[in-house]
C-alpha positions in Angstrom: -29.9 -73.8 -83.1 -26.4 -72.2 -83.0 -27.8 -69.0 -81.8 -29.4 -70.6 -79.4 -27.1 -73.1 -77.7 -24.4 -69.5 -78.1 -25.6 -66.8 -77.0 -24.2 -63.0 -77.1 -21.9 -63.1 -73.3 -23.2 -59.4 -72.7 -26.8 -60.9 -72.9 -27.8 -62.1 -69.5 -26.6 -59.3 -67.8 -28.2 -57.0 -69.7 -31.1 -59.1 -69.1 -30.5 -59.3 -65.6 -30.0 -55.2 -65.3 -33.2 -54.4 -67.2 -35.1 -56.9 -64.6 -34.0 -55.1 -61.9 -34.7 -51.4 -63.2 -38.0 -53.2 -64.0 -38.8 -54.3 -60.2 -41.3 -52.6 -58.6 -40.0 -50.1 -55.9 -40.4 -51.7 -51.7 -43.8 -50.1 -50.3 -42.9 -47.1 -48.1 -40.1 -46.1 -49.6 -40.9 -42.5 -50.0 -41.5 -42.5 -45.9 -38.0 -43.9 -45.2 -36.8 -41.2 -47.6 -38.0 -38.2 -46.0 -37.1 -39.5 -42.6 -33.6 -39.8 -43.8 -33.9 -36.2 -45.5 -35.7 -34.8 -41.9 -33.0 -36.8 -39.8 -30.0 -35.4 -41.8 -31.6 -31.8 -41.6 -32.3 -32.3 -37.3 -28.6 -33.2 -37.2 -27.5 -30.0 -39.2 -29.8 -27.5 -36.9 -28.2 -29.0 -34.0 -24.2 -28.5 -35.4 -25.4 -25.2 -36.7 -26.6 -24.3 -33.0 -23.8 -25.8 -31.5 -21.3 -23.7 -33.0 -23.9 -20.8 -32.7 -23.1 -21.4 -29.1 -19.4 -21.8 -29.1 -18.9 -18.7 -30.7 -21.3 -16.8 -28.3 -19.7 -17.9 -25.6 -16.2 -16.8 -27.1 -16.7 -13.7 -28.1 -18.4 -13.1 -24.9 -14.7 -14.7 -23.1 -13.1 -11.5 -25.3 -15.4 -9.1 -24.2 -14.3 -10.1 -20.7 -10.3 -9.9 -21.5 -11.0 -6.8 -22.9 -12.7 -5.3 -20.1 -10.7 -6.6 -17.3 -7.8 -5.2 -19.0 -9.5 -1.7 -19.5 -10.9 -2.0 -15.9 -9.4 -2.8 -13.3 -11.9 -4.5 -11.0 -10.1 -5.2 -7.4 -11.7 -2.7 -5.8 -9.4 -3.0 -3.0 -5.9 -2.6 -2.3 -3.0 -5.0 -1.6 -2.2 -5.8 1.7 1.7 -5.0 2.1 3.4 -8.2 2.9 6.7 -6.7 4.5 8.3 -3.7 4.9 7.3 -1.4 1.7 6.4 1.8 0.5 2.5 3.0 0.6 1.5 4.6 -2.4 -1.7 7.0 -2.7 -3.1 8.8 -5.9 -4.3 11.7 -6.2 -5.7 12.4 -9.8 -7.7 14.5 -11.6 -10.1 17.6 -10.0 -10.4 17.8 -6.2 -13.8 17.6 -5.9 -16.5 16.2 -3.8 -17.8 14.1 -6.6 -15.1 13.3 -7.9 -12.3 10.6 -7.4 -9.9 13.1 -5.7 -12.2 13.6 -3.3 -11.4 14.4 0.4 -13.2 11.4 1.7 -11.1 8.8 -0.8 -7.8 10.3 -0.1 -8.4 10.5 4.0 -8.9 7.1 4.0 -6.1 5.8 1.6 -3.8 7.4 3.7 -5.1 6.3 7.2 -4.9 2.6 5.6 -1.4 3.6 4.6 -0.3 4.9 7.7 -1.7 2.5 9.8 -0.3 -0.4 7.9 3.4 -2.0 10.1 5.0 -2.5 7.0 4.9 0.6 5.6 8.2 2.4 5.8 6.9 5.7 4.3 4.0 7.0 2.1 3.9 8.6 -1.6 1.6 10.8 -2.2 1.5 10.9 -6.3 -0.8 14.4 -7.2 -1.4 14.8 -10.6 -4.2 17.8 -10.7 -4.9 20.8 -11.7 -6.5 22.3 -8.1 -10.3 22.1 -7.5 -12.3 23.0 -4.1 -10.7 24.8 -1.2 -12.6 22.7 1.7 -11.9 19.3 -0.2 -8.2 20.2 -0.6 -8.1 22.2 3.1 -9.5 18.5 4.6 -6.4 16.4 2.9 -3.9 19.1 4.0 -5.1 18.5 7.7 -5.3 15.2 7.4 -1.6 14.9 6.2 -0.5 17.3 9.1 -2.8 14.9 11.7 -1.0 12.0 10.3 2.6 12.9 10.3 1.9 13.4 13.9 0.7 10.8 15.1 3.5 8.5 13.1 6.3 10.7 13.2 8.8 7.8 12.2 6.8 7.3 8.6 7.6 10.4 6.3 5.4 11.4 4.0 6.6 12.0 0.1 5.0 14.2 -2.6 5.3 12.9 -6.2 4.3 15.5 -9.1 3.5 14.5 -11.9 2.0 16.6 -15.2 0.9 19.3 -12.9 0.3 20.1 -9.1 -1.2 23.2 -9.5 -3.6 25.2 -7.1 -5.4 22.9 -5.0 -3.3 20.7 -6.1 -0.2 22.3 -4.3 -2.4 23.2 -1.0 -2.5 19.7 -0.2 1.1 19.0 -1.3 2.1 22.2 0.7 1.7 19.7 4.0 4.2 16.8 2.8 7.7 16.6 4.1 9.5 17.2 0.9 7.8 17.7 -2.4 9.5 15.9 -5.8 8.9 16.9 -9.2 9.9 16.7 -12.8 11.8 19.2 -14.5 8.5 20.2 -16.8 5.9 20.0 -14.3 3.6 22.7 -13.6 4.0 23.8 -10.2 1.9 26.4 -8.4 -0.9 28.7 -8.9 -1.5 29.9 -5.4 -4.2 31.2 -5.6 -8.4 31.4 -5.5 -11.1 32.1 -8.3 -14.6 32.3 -8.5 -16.3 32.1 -12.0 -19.5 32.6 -13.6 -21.8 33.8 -16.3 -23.8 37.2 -16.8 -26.0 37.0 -19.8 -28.0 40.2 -18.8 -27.0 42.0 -21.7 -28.2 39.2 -23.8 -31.3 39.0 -22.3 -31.9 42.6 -23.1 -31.3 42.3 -26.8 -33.4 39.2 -26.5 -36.0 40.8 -24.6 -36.2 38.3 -21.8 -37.3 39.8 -18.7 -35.8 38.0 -15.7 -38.8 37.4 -12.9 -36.3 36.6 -9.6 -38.1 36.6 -6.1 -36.4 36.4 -2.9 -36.9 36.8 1.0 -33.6 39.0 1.9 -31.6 41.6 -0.9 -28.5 39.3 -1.3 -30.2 36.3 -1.5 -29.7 36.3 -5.5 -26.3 36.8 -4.8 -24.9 36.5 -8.3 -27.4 35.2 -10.2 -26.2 34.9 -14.0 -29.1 36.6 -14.9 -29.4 39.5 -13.0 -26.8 42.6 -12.7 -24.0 42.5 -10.1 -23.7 45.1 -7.9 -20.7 47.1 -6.2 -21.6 45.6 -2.7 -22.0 42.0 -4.3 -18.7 42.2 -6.1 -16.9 44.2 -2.9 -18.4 41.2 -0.6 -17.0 38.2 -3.3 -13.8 40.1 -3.3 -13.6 39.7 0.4 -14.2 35.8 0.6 -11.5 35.3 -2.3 -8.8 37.2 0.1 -9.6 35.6 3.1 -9.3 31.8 1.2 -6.6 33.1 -0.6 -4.7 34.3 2.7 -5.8 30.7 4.2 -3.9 29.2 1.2 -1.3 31.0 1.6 -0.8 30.5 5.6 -0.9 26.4 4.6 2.1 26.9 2.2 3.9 28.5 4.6 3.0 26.0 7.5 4.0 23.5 5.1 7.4 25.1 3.3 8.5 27.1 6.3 12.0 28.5 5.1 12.1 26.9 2.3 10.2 29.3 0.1 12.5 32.0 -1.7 11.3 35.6 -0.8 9.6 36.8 -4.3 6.6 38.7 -4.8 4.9 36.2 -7.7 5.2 34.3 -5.3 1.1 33.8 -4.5 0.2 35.5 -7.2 -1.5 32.7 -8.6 1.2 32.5 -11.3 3.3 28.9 -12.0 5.9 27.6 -13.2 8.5 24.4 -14.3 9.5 21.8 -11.7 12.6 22.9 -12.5 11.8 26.8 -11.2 9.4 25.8 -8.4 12.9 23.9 -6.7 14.6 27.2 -7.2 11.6 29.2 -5.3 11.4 26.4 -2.7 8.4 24.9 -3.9 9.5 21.6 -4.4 12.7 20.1 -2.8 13.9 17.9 -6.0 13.3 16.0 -9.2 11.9 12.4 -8.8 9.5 10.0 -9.7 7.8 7.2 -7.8 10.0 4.7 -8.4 13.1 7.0 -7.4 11.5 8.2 -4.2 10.7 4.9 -2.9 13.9 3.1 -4.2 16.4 5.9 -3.2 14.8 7.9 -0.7 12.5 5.6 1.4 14.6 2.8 0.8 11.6 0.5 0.5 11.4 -0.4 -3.4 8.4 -2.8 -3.2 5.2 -0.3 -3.6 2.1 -1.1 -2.5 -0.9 0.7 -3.7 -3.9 2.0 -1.3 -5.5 4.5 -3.4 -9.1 3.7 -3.3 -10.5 2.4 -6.6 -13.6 3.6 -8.2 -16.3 1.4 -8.6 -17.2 -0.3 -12.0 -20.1 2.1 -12.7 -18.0 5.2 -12.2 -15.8 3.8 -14.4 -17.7 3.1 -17.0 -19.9 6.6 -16.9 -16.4 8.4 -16.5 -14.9 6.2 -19.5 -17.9 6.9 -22.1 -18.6 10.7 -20.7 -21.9 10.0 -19.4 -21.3 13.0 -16.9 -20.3 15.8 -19.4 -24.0 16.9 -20.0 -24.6 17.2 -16.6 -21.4 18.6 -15.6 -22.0 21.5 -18.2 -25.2 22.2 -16.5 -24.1 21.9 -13.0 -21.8 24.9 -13.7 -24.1 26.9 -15.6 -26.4 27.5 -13.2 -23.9 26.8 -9.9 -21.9 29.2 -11.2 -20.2 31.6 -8.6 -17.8 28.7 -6.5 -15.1 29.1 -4.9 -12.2 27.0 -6.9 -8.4 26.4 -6.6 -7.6 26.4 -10.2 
């Protein structure tokens, strides 16, 4: 009777817990579980693609940064809202295909000259020459120009090298303005090419050329030159070279010292092309336009390339076919 009327105190819960364990589980309980389990797992998928999306869409907003900074995608130039100084670029080859190309340049300048606010134009050439007729067009062009605004001077800025073709056009500015380690010069014409006839003999390749008139293969890299052919090339380089030489002298007047390496094709420092009368002083952009023109605030017309000749020029997409393009173009007239 005692253990009955008291009881262990830890009894009826114990009771009470083995009750419960003992219940029978609520019908559809395993459904409700792998809802929960399928639910959870939906909500995961759709962070995990969330932030598959964030971080697309970021590294994509790099890529941009990184390319508008390697680029630079205006296309156009800035308008000039006072009085300022006009600055054109002249980079690189002189080529038709090219950015220095006469076309490019022409119309750089006209923009420049024909803006009100410009008080005089810079001409920055940083090349090493190319072709005669592209750098013969800018060298008019300049001439036409100064002209028809005689009140806006025109300024050329050297910077690594103005050499050959290079100098042809800058032969036409007012005054020409170097640094003391520029290369400066290189009057003169070339015209290169390949002969692989004795080659092809050791190979024994036959070359099979037909032609309608005897010069026509006119210094085919795989046939033999002749006197005549050589005597006739010979005569074409004088007469561009004497053309050259007649701009220069347009352009420099007295300027140029009497010597006779004079357009020999040789070149020299900035600092020696002042004393032959090449160049009139030492200056950069910055100078000219500050201390010269008096206009400090440059405005840039060069005309920009577009985004695909950037990015074929920037990855070398045109090396291949620039290789080839001389191989078998060889024999052009160049002022390099």
């Amino acid at each position: 009777m005692s253990d009955l009327q008291n009881p262990d105190p830890n009894e009826p819960r114990a009771a009470s817990s083995d009750r419960r364990a003992a219940a029978p589980a609520t019908p559809g309980w395993e459904r409700e579980a792998l809802e929960r389990i399928a639910l959870a797992a939906i909500k995961e998928q759709r962070a995990a693609r969330r932030w598959r999306i964030f971080f697309r869409f970021a590294f994509l907003a790099v890529l941009i940064v990184i390319a508008w900074g390697v680029f630079d995608f205006s296309g156009a130039r800035v308008e000039g809202g006072g009085r300022h100084t006009a600055l054109v670029s002249l980079d690189g080859e002189i080529s038709a295909d090219t950015p220095a190309n006469a076309d490019d340049i022409v119309n750089a300048l006209d923009s420049a000259f024909d803006d009100e606010g410009t008080a005089g134009v810079i001409l920055h050439i940083d090349s090493p020459g190319g072709s005669p007729v592209q750098a013969g067009i800018i060298n008019d062009e300049i001439g036409r120009l100064r002209k028809k605004y005689p009140a806006i001077p025109l300024y050329v800025v050297v910077g690594d090298m103005c050499a050959s073709g290079g100098y042809y056009v800058a032969a036409a500015a007012d005054k020409i303005y170097v640094n003391k380690a520029s290369i400066v010069g290189s009057i003169g014409v070339l015209m290169d090419s390949f002969g692989f006839t004795g080659l092809m003999d050791k190979l024994g390749v036959e070359r099979r050329l037909r032609t309608s008139g005897e010069n026509k293969g006119f210094y085919d890299p795989f046939s033999p030159d002749t006197p005549k052919m050589d005597a006739h090339a010979q005569e074409m380089l004088d007469q561009i070279h004497q053309q050259f030489i007649d701009a220069v002298k347009a352009g420099r007047g007295q300027r140029l010292k009497d010597s006779p390496d004079l357009f020999s094709g040789l070149f020299w420092t900035g600092q020696k092309s002042v004393e032959l009368g090449l160049a009139d002083g030492f200056g950069d952009t910055d100078y000219v336009a500050r201390d010269v023109i008096k206009a400090p605030d440059i405005v840039d017309y060069t005309v920009k390339q577009g985004i695909t000749e950037r990015v074929a020029k920037r990855f070398g997409a045109s090396i291949g076919s620039a290789a080839v393009h001389s191989l078998v173009e060889g024999g052009k007239f160049s002022l390099r």
